[in-house]
C-alpha positions as CSV (number, residue, x, y, z in Angstrom):
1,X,2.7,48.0,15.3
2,X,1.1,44.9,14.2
3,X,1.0,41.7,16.2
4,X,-0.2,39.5,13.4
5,X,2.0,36.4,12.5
6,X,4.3,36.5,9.4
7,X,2.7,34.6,6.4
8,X,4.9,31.7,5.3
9,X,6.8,32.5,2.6
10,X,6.0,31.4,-1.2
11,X,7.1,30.9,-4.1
12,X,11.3,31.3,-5.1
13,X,11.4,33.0,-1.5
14,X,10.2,29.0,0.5
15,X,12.7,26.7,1.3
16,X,15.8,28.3,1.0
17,X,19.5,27.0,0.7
18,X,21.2,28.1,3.4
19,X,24.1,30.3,3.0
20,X,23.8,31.9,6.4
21,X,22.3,35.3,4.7
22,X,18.6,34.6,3.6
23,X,19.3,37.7,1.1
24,X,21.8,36.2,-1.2
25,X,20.2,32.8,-1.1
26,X,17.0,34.2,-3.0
27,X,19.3,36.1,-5.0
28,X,21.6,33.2,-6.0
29,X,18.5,31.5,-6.7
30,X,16.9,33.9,-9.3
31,X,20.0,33.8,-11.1
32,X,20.2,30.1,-11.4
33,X,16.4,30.2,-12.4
34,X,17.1,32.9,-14.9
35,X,19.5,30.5,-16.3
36,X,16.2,29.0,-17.8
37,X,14.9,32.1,-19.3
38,X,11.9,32.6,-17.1
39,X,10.5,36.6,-16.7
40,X,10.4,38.2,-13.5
41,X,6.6,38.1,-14.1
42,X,6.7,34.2,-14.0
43,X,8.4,33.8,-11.1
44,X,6.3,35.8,-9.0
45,X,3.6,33.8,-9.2
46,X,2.7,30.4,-7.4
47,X,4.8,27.4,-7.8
48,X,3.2,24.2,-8.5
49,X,5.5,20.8,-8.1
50,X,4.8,18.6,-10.8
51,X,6.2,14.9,-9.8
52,X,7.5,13.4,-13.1
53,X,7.6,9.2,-12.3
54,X,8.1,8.6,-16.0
55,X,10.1,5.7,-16.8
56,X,10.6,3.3,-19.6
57,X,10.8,0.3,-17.1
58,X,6.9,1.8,-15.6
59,X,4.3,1.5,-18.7
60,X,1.8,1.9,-16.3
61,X,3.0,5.2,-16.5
62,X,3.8,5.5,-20.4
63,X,1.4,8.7,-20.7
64,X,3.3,10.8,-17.9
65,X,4.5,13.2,-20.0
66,X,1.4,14.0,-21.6
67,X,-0.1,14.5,-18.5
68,X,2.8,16.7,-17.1
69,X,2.5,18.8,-20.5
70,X,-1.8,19.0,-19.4
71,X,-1.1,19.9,-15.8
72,X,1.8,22.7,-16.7
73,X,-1.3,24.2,-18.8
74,X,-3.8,23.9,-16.4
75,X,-1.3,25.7,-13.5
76,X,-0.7,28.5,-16.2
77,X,-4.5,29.3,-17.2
78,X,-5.2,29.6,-13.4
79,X,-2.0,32.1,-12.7
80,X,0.7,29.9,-11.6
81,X,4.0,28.7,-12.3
82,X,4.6,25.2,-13.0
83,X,8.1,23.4,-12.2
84,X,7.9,19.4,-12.9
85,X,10.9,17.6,-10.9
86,X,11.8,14.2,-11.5
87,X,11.0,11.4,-8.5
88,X,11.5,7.7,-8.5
89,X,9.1,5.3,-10.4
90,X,8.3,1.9,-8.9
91,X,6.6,-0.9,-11.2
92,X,4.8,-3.9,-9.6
93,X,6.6,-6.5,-12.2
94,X,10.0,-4.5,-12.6
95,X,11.4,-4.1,-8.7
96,X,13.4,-6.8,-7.4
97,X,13.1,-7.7,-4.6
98,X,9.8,-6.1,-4.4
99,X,7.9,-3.2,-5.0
100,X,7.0,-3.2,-1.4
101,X,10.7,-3.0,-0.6
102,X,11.1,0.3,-2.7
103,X,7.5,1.8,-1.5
104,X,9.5,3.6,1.2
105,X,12.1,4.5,-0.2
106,X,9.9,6.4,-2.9
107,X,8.0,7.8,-0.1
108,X,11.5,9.3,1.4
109,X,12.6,10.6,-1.9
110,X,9.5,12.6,-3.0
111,X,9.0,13.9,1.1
112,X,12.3,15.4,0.6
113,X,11.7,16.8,-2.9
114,X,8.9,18.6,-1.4
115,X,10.7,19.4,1.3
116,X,14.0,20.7,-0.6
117,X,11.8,22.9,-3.4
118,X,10.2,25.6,-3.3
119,X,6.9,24.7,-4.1
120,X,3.7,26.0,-2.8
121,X,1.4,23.3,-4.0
122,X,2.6,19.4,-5.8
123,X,0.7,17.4,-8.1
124,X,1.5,14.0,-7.5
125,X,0.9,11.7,-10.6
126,X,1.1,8.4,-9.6
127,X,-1.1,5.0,-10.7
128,X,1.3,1.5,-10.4
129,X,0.7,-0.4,-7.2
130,X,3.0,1.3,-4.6
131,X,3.9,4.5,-6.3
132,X,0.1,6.3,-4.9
133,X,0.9,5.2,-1.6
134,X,4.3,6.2,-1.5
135,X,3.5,9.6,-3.2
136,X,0.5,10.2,-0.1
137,X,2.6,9.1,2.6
138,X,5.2,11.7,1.7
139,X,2.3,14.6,1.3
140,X,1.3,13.5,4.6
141,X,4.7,13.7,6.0
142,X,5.5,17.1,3.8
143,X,2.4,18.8,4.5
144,X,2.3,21.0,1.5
145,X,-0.9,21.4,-0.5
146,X,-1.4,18.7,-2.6
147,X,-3.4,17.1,-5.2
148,X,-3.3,13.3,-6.7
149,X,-3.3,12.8,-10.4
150,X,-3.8,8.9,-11.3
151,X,-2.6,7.6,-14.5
152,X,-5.5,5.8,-15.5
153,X,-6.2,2.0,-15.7
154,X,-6.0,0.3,-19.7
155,X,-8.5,-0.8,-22.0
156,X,-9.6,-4.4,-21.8
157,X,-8.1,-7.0,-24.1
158,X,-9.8,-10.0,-26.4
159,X,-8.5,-13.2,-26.9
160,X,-10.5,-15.9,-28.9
161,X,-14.1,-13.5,-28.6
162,X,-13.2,-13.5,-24.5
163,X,-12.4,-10.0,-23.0
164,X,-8.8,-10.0,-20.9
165,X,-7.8,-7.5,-18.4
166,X,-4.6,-7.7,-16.3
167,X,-3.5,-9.5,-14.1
168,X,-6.7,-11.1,-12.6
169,X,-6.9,-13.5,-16.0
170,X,-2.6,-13.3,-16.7
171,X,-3.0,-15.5,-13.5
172,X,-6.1,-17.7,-14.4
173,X,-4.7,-18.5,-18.0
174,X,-1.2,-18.9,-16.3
175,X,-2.9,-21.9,-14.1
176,X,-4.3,-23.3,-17.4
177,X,-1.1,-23.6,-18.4
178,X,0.4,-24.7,-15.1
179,X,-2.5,-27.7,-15.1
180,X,-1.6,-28.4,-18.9
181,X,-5.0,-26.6,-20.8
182,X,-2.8,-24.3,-22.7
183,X,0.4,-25.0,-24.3
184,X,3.8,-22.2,-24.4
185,X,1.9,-21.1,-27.8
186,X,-0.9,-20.1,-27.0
187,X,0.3,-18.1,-23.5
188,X,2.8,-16.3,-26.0
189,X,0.3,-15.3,-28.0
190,X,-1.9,-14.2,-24.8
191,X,1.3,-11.9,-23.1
192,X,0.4,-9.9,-26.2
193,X,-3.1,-9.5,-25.1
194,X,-3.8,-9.3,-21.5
195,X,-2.1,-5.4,-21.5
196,X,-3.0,-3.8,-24.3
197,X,-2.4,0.0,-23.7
198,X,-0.7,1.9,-21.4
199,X,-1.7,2.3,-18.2
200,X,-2.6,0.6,-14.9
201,X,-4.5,-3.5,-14.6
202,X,-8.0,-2.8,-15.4
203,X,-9.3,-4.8,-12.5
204,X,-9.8,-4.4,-8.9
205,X,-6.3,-4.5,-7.9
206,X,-3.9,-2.5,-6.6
207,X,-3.7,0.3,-8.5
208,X,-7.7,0.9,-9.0
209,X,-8.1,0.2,-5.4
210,X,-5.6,3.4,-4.8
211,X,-7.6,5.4,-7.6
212,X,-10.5,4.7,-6.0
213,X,-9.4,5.4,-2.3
214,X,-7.9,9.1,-3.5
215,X,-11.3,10.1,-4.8
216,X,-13.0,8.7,-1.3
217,X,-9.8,10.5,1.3
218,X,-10.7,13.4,-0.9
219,X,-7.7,14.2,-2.4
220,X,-8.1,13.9,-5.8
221,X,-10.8,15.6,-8.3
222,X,-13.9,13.7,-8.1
223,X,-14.4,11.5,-11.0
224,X,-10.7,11.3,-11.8
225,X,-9.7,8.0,-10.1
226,X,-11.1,5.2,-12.8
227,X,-10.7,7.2,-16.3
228,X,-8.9,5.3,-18.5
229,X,-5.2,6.3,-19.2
230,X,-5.7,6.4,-22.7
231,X,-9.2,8.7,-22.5
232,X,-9.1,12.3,-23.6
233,X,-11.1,12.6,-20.1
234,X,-7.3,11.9,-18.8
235,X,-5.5,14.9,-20.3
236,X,-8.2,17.2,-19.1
237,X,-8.4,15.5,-15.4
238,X,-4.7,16.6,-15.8
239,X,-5.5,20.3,-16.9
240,X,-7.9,20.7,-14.2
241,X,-5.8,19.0,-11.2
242,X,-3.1,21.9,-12.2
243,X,-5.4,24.7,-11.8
244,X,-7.0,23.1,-8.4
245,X,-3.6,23.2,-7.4
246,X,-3.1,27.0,-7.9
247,X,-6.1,27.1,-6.1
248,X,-5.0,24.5,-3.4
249,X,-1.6,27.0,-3.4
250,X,-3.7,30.2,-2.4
251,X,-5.4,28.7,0.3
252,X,-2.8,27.3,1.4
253,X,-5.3,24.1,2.4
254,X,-2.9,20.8,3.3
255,X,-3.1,17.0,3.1
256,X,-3.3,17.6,7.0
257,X,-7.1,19.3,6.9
258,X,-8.1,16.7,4.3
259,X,-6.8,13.2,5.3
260,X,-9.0,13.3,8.5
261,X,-10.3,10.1,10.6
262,X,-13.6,10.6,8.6
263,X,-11.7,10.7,5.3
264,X,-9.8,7.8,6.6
265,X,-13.2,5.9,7.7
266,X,-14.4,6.7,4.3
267,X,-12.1,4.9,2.6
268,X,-11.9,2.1,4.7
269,X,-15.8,2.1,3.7
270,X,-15.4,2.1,-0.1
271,X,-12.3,-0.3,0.0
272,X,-15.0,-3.1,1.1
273,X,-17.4,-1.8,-0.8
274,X,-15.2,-1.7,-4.2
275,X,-14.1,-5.6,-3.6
276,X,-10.5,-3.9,-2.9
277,X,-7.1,-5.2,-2.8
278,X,-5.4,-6.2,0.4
279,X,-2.8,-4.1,-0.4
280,X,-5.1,-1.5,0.1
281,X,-5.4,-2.1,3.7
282,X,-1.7,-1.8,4.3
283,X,-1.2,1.3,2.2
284,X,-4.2,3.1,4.2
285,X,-2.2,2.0,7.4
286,X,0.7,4.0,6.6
287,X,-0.6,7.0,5.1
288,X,-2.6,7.2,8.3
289,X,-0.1,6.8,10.7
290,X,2.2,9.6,9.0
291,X,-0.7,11.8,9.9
292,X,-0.9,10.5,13.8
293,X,-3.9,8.2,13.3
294,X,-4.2,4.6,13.7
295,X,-6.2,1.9,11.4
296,X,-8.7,0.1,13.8
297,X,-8.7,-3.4,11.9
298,X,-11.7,-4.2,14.4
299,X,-13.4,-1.1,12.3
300,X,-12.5,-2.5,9.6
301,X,-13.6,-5.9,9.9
302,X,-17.0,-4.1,11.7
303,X,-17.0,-2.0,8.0
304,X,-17.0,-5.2,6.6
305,X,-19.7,-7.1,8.1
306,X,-22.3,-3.8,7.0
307,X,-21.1,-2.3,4.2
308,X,-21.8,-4.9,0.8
309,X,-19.3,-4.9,-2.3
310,X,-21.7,-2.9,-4.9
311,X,-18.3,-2.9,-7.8
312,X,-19.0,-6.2,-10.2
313,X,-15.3,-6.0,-11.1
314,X,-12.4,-8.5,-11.3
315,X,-11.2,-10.6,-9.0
316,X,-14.5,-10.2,-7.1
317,X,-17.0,-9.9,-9.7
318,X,-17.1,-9.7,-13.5
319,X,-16.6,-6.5,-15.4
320,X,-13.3,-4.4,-16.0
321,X,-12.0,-0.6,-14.7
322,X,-13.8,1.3,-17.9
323,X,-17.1,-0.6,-17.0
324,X,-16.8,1.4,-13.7
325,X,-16.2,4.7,-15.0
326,X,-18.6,4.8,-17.4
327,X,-21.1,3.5,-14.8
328,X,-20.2,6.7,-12.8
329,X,-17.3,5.5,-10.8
330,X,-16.4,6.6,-7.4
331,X,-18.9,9.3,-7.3
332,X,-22.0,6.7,-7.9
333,X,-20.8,4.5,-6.2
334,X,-20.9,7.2,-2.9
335,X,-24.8,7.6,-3.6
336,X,-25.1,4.0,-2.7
337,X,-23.0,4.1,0.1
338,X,-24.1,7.4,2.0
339,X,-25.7,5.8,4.9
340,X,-22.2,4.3,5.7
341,X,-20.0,7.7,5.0
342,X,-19.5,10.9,6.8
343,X,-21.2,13.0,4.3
344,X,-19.8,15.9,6.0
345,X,-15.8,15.0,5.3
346,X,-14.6,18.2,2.9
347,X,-12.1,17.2,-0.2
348,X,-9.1,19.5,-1.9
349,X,-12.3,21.1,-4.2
350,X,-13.7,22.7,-0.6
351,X,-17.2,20.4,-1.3
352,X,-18.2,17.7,0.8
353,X,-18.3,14.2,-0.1
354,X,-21.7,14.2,0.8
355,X,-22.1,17.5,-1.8
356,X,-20.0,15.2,-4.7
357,X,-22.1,12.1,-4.1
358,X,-25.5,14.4,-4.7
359,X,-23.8,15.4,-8.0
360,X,-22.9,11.9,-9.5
361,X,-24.4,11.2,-12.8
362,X,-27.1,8.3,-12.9
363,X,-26.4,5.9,-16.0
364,X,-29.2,4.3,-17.1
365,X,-29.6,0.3,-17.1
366,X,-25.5,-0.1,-15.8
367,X,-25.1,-3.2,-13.8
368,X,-21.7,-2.4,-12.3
369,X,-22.4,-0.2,-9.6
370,X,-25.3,-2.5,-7.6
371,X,-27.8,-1.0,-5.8
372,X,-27.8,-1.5,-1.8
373,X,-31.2,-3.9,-2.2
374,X,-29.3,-5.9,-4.7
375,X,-25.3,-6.4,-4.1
376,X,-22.7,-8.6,-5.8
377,X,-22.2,-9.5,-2.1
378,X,-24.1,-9.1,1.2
379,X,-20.6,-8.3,3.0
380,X,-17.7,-6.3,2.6
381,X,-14.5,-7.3,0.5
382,X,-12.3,-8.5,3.5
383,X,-12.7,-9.7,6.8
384,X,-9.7,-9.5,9.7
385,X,-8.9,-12.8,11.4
386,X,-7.7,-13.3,14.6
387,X,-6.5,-16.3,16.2
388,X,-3.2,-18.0,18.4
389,X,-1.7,-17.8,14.5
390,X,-2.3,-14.0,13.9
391,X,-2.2,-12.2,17.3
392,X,-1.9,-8.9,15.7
393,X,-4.6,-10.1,12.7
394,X,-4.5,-11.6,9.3
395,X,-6.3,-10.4,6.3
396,X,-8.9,-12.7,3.5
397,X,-10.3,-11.1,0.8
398,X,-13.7,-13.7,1.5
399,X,-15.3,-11.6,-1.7
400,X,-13.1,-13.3,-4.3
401,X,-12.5,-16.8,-2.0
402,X,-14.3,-20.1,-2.5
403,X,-17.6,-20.1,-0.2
404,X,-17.2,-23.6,1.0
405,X,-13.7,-22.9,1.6
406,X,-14.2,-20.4,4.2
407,X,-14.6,-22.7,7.3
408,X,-12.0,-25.4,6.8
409,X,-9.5,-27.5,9.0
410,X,-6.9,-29.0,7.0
411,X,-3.4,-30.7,7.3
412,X,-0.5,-28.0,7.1
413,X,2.0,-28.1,4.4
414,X,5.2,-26.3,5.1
415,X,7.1,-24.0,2.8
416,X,9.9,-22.2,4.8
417,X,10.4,-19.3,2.0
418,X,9.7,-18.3,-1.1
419,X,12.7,-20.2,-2.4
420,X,11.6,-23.7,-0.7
421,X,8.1,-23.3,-2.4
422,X,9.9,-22.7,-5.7
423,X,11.6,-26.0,-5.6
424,X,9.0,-28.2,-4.0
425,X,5.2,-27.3,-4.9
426,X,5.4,-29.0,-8.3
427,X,7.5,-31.9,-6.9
428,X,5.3,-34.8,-8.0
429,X,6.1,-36.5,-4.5
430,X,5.0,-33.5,-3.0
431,X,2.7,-35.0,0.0
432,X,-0.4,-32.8,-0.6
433,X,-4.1,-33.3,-1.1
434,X,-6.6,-30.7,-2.0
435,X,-8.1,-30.4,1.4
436,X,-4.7,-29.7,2.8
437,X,-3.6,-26.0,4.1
438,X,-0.7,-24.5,2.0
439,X,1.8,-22.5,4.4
440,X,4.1,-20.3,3.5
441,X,6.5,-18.8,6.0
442,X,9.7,-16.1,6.4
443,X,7.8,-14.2,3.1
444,X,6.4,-11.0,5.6
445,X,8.4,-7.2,6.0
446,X,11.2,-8.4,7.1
447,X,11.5,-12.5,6.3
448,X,11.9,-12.3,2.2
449,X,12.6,-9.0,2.7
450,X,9.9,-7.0,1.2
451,X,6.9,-8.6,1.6
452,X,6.4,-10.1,-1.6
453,X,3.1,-11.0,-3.6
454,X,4.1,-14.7,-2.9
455,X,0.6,-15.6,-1.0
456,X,-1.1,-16.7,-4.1
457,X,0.7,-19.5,-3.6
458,X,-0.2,-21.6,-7.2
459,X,-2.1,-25.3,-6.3
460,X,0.7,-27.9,-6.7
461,X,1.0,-28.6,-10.5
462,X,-0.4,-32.4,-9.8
463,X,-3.8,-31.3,-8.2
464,X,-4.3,-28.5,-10.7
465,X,-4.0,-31.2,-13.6
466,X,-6.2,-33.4,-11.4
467,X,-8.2,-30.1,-11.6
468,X,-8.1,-28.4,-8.3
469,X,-8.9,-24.9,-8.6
470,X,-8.6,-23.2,-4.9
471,X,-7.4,-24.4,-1.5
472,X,-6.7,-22.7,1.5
473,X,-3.3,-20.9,1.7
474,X,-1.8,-19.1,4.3
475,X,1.2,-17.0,4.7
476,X,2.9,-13.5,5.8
477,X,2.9,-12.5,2.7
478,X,1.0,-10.1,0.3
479,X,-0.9,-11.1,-2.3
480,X,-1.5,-9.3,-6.0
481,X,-5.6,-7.4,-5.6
482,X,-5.8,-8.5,-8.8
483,X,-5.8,-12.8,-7.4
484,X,-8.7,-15.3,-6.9
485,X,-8.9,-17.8,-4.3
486,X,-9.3,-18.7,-0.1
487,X,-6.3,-16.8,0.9
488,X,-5.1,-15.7,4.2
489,X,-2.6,-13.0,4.2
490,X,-0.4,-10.3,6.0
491,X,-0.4,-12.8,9.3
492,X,1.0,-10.6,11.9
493,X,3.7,-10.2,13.5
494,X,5.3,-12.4,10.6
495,X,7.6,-15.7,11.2
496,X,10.8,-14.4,10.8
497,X,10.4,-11.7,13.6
498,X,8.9,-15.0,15.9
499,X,5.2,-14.5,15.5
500,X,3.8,-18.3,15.8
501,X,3.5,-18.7,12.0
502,X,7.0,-19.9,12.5
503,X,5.9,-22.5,14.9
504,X,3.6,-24.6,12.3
505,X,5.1,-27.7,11.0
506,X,4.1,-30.0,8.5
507,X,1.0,-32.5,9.8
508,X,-0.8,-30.0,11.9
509,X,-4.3,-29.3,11.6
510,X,-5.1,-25.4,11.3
511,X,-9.0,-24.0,11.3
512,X,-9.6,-21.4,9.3
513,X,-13.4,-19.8,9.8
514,X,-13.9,-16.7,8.2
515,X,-17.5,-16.6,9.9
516,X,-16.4,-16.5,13.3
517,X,-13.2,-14.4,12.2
518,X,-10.7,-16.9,13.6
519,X,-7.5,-18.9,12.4
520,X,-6.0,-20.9,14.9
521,X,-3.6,-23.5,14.7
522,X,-4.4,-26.7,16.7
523,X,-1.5,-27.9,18.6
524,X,-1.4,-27.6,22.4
525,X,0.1,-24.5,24.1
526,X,2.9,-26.5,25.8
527,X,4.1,-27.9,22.5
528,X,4.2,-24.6,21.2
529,X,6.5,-23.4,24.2
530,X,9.2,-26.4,23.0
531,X,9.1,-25.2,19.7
532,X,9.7,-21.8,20.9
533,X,12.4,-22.5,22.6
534,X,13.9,-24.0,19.2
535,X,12.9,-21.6,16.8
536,X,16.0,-19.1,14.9
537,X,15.6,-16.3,12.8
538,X,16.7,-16.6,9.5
539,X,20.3,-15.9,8.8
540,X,19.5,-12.7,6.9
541,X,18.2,-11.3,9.9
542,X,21.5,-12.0,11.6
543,X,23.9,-10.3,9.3
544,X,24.8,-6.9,8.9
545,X,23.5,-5.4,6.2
546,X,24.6,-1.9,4.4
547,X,23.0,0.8,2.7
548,X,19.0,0.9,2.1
549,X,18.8,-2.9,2.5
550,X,19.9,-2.8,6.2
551,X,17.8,0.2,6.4
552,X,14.9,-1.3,5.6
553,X,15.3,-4.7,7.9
554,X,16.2,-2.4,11.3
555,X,13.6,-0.1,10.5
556,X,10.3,-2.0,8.7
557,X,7.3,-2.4,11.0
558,X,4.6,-5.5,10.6
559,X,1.7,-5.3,8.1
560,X,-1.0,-3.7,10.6
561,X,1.0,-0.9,11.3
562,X,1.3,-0.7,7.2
563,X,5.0,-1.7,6.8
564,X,6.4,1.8,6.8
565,X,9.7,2.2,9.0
566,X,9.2,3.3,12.8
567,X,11.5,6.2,12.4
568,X,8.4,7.6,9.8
């Protein structure tokens, strides 16, 4: 009699309803599914999950469904049976209050579609801001073998002979506006412009960050991350992510054995390297601690201080998402980084990154992946600050700041939410100067809720006509990937919880020195006791709230531990 283990079941026969006899649950089950006119033969096969996050309010994800129809034909050529179930879509401009707020909720949803299905393999196709990190955090959790499909960033726009890419120029050509260079017109005529095709902002935000990170965790196809969504290189990424997945479906190899500390190290390593977005940083946090392992921001900022940013894309550097690709993408961009990566880390494909960086193609005279002995900058993309106003850190993205911005003391002034700043920062008596220090409080996890992109806080309409460009701005907020300017975000633990960000008031001085990695705020420790002693949450915090909402305020933890809920 054998002693050997009982494989896990697959396909129809994996997670099934329970009826109390395991018998007439399969049963019930194939005559549902015959409902649909499949053959005996096709449902003895493998079952790939295809995640369908179309939506007409996401055109970041407009091409879903022909991706869905490439991946369905790409299970089928390598054996398996393909079953696309619907999940929610999140897009950065169409979530109120946030897409932040929804991240986790998405993360729940498809965790428990995995969960509930039988499926012995998902294809996760994802691409807007939030919905890759949700989609990896629930793999993580889920723990079936998975593979990433990104949608793809646009094409670039033109207006007037310049080339446009969203939203790094939406927000420059919205502060010509805001300072009076371009009239309502003009920025009509631009809207049409800046997002020409579908697909994800063809900068260094967000969503390329995540496209980039999938290929360096290794748990996308290499290559696949920066092809434009409306490439013919898309569809076939598609096609060959659903036969990996067969494959990934007969080993049986999970997100577990792939999202490793050295995977997780890697990314960290390309996310300076790539001039990533902050957001990037929070999102990495969370996937890892779904699988048990911790973001060291000290490693981070260590990263940082070795590892260059090689990528001359927006906000950071010059060039757009298709620039990168056809330069070689994530792949080239490894070469140049393999002294800083463990070569050895294996990806989905069973080759090492060290294996997929030896195979990168070499394009001739490109300038947007720099060479180590010539960088867009010496240092890494972000630096962590610590300080008596961020005793769990804060985040700059130093990469896309002004230089002689980033060791500054300035006068604070005070916005006590999102709302207040609203009102008040294009008051013309506004008391502000251009070497002052905009603060903006009660914007973190829990104070807006939802942590919104609200750092960027826009230079007071006076001193933009005056023609201020940047100033130092501070907050517990997030900030777009896409943004330009001396920002200091994700200031931890945020105001409304009681971190000391809640404890600035207007007229103190603050010293911000990205060098020495420090942002304190200059008022004596006793003062700040008395002021302790006074300060009260906001209201919101205080109610009872139902449903999701309250949810999400018991449960939402601070920005270093990546803002997922502490039940997760």
């Amino acid at each position: 009699m054998s002693n050997d283990p009982k494989p896990p079941a697959s396909g129809l026969r994996r997670n099934l309803t329970s009826y109390g006899d395991p018998g007439f649950s399969l049963f019930l089950r194939k005559a549902f599914i015959k409902a649909a006119g499949f053959s005996d033969d096709a449902l003895d096969r493998p079952i790939v999950g295809i995640t369908n996050t179309f939506s007409d309010f996401n055109p970041c994800h407009g091409n879903v469904p022909r991706l869905i129809e490439a991946v369905k034909r790409g299970v089928m050529l390598a054996g398996g049976l393909p079953m696309e179930f619907p999940t929610i879509s999140i897009h950065e401009s169409f979530a109120s209050p946030t897409s932040m707020f929804l991240r986790n909720l998405m993360a729940m949803d498809t965790e428990e579609m995995i969960r509930a299905q039988p499926m012995d393999a998902v294809v996760l196709i994802g691409g807007c801001d939030k919905t890759v990190p949700a989609q990896l955090m629930a793999a993580v959790s889920a723990d079936v073998p998975a593979i990433q499909l990104i949608t793809g960033p646009m094409l670039v726009g033109y207006h007037k002979g310049e080339m446009l890419g969203a939203c790094t120029d939406c927000r420059r050509l919205w502060g010509h506006h805001r300072a009076g260079a371009m009239d309502q017109d003009e920025v009509e005529v631009v809207s049409g412009r800046l997002a020409p095709t579908q697909g994800t902002c063809m900068v260094m935000g967000t969503a390329s960050t995540m496209g980039c990170l999938v290929e360096a965790l290794g748990i996308a196809l290499p290559g696949t991350g920066s092809i434009p969504a409306t490439h013919a290189d898309r569809i076939r990424a598609a096609e060959a992510s659903g036969r990996q997945a067969v494959m990934l479906a007969k080993s049986g190899t999970r997100p577990s054995e792939v999202l490793t500390e050295a995977a997780f190290r890697n990314a960290m390593v390309v996310l300076q390297a790539i001039g990533g977005s902050t957001n990037g940083l929070v999102h990495l946090a969370a996937i890892a601690r779904r699988r048990g392992i911790k973001i060291d921001l000290e490693e981070f900022d260590q990263i940082g201080r070795k590892v260059p940013v090689l990528v001359d894309l927006k906000p950071s550097g010059a060039q757009y998402m298709e620039h990168f690709h056809w330069a070689g993408g994530v792949p080239r961009l490894m070469q140049e980084l393999r002294d800083h990566l463990a070569l050895d880390a294996v990806t989905i494909t069973g080759a090492t990154i060290g294996a997929i960086a030896d195979a990168a193609e070499d394009v001739p005279g490109q300038t947007t992946i720099r060479s180590r002995d010539n960088p867009l900058k010496v240092t890494g993309a972000m630096a962590i600050l610590r300080g008596n106003l961020a005793p769990l850190g804060a985040v700059i993205k130093h990469s896309a700041a002004s230089p002689e911005l980033l060791q500054h003391t300035g006068r604070a002034v005070v916005f006590e939410s999102v709302e207040d700043l609203v009102t008040r920062i294009d008051d013309p008596d506004l008391d502000v100067t251009a070497d002052d220090i905009l603060v903006l409080r009660n914007a973190g996890p829990k104070g807006a809720p939802g942590m919104p992109e609200a750092g960027y806080l826009p230079i007071p309409r006076k001193l933009a006509q005056a023609g201020v460009k940047d100033m130092v701005r501070m907050s517990d907020a997030r900030m777009s990937g896409t943004a330009f300017g001396t920002i200091v975000l994700h200031i931890a633990p945020e105001s409304a919880t009681g971190g000391p960000l809640g404890l600035v008031r207007n007229g103190d001085q603050i010293r911000l020195d990205v060098p020495e990695r420090r942002l304190e705020l200059l008022v004596d420790e006793d003062e700040l006791g008395r002021r302790a002693k006074e300060w009260q949450p906001p209201a919101h915090l205080t109610e009872e709230h139902r449903g999701y909402r309250g949810l999400y305020l018991r449960s939402v933890l601070q920005a270093d531990e990546g803002c997922d809920f502490d039940f997760s």
